[in-house]
C-alpha positions, 0 to 999 in steps of 0.5 A, spaced: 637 641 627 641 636 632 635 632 632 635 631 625 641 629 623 641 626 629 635 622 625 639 621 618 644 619 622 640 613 626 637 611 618 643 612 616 646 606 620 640 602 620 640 603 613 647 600 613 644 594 617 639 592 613 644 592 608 649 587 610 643 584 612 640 583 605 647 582 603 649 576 608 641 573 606 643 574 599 649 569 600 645 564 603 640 564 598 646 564 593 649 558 597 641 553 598 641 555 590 647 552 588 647 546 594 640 545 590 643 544 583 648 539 586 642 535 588 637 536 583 643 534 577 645 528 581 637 527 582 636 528 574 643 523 573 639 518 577 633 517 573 636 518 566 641 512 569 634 509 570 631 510 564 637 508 560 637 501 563 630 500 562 631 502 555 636 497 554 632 491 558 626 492 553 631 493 547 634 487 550 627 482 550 625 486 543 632 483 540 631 475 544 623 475 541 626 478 535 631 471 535 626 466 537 621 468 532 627 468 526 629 460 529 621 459 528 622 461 521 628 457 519 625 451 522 618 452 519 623 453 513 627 447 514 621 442 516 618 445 509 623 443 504 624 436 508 617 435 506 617 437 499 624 432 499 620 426 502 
């Protein structure tokens, strides 16, 4: 009888053990997690910072050849109605 609960006593506290264990372990993984997220957001805002310059480059260059080809036009136009007044 003493051995036995000599033996429920002795899993008892390795159950205990095993139990704050888990729980310090479960903490640890809480606390990688959230040090993750910080870096995986800070990752996330970095590109789409990127990706929003490039956009805004090649929105920039659209709107220059845009321009350009609007003055070619008008001096096509321009040079068009000085040859029909000559």
């Amino acid at each position: 009888m003493k051995a036995t609960l000599r033996s429920i006593n002795s899993t008892l506290i390795t159950l205990t053990e095993n139990e704050m264990s888990f729980s310090k372990g479960l903490e640890e993984v809480a606390k990688h997690v959230n040090e993750q997220d910080g870096d995986i957001k800070e990752t996330f805002t970095a590109y789409s910072l990127l990706s929003i310059n490039e956009q805004v480059m090649q929105l920039n260059r659209t709107i220059n050849e845009c321009r350009r080809e609007y003055e070619i036009l008008i001096d096509a136009f321009i040079n068009s109605q000085k040859g029909f007044s000559s």
